[in-house]
C-alpha positions, 0 to 999 in steps of 0.5 A: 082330471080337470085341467082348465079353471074357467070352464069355457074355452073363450079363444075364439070369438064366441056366439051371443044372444045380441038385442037388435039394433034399435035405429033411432038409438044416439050414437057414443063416442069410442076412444082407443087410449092408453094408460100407464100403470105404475103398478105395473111395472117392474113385473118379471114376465115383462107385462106392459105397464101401458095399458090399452083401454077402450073408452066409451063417451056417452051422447051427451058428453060433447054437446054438453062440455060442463057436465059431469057423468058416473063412470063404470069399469067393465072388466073382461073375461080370461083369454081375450083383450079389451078388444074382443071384450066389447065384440062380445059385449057388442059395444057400442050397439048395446050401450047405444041400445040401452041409453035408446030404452032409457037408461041414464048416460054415463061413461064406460071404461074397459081396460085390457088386462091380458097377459103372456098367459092369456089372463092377470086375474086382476091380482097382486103379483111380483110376477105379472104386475098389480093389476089389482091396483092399476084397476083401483087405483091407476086407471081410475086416477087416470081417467078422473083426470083426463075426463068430466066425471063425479069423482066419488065412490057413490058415481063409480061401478064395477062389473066384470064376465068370468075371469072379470066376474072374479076380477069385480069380486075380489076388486069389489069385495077389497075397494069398496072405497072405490066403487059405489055399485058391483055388477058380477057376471059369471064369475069364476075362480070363487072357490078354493082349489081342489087338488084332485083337479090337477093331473100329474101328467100336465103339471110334469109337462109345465114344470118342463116350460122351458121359456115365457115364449115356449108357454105361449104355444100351450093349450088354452086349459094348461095356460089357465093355469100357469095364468093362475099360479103367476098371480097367486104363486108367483115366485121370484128365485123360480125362473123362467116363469117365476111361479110355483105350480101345485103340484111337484114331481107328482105330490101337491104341493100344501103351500101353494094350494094354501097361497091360491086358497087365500086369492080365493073370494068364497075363502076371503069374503068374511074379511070384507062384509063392512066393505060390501055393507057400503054398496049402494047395490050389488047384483049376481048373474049367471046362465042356468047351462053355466058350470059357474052357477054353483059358486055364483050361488054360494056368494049370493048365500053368504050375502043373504047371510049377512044381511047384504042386499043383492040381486040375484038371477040364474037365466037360460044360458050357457057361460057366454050365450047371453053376455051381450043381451045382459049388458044392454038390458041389465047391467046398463040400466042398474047402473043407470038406476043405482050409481050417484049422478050430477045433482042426484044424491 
């Protein structure tokens, strides 16, 4: 049975297809900086409300000390940090690279969202905090105040791979009051849960977790799904993990499966179409080796249903093959092309 959620083990650092480095590209500025999260304190796995964030400076932002420029938030995939986030992505090379092939400069920002079980899901959880919020609304307050931006809507993006592609959809899908532009990479966790998935045998043994510390020493698909159940079923009487897991003394448990249900964007998508309807412009990718496609494609449908425009490609690739090649050669320049900036409206 299928134990894991997101389809590729991402633990270790992953192979990419990187664009060469172009020479002549102007150099950006990176900065490591931290950002407290009201909305996330008080949580009961003691994630941190201090949150490491990774921002990168445009070229121009120095030399230009009264200009002001879009900001996009990119959201990283389940089981790494903001850290190998931009390894992956290979930032600041392919941001470099496509500010080298045209691309209009703009800051991004990329916030560390991992937790003790390898992922928040960038949900709402008594258990693992609101990561939600701290993405909507925290990190954006913050960064609006500490930075030369175009504070509105129209100059903000979002854009997220796997576990970010879901966290850009739900986001997305939920603050369109926030963000002007949706990118959504591979995303996983669009579909409700089929409770065939789960084994008895693995949801006996993390029944038995003794220990927050204890779940750490798991394996990459059985932290996925505590991972999933701490934001979606999170259970404040049930310690040491304050979560309810779907399955119980081997019967699936209806209720939990029906609280994961209501977390997921293919079952939630219809209570936000006049929220998606004020993008400016929204775009799908996803490889064609990917196991992800399938619901990547049923979000893409139900927009064309609803009259949304977005863009939609399924390219040659794997779930991880090609993240750092997109993002210099499609997600910067559509951003490049579609958020708000100085004096464009």
């Amino acid at each position: 049975m299928v134990t894991a959620l997101f389809f590729v083990p991402a633990c270790a650092q992953v192979g990419t297809h990187v664009p060469p480095p172009i020479s002549s590209a102007p150099q950006v500025t990176v900065q490591r900086i931290t950002v407290h999260s009201p909305a996330i304190e008080g949580n009961l796995e003691g994630e941190s409300p201090d949150r490491h964030v990774i921002v990168i400076l445009p070229p121009g932002y120095a030399s230009h000390p009264h200009a002001r420029y879009p900001v996009v938030y990119a959201l990283h995939g389940y089981s790494i940090g903001a850290e190998q986030w931009i390894k992956e992505i290979h930032v600041p090379q392919t941001i470099e690279g496509a500010y080298a092939k045209g691309a209009r400069e703009f800051i991004v920002v990329l916030p560390d969202s991992k937790t003790i079980h390898n992922g928040s899901m960038y949900s709402s959880s008594i258990t693992t905090g609101n990561f939600e919020r701290f993405i909507a609304h925290d990190l954006v307050r913050y960064i609006d105040a500490h930075y030369r931006t175009v504070p509105r809507r129209e100059s903000r993006g979002l854009v997220g791979h796997s576990m970010g592609g879901y966290g850009a959809t739900r986001i997305g899908m939920k603050h369109s009051d926030v963000f002007g532009a949706l990118y959504i990479m591979s995303p996983c966790c669009l579909s409700p849960r089929d409770p065939a998935q789960f084994d008895p045998a693995v949801m006996a043994k993390l029944a038995a977790v003794p220990s927050l510390e204890a779940a750490t020493k798991l394996n990459w698909g059985e932290r996925a799904i505590l991972a999933s159940a701490a934001a979606w079923s999170p259970d404040p009487k049930n310690p040491p993990l304050y979560l309810d897991l779907p399955m119980k003394d081997g019967k699936v448990q209806t209720g939990v499966i029906a609280r994961w249900t209501a977390n997921a964007p293919l079952a939630f998508i219809d209570q936000y179409i006049d929220g998606l309807k004020r993008y400016r412009a929204i775009a799908i990718d996803v490889g064609d080796k990917d196991g992800l496609r399938f619901d990547a494609t049923k979000l893409h449908d139900i927009l064309d249903n609803y009259g949304i425009a977005n863009g939609f490609e399924i390219y040659p690739g794997t779930h991880t093959s090609d993240v750092a090649f997109r993002f210099q050669n499609h997600v910067m320049p559509f951003f490049s092309k579609y958020l708000e900036f100085e004096g464009r409206h």
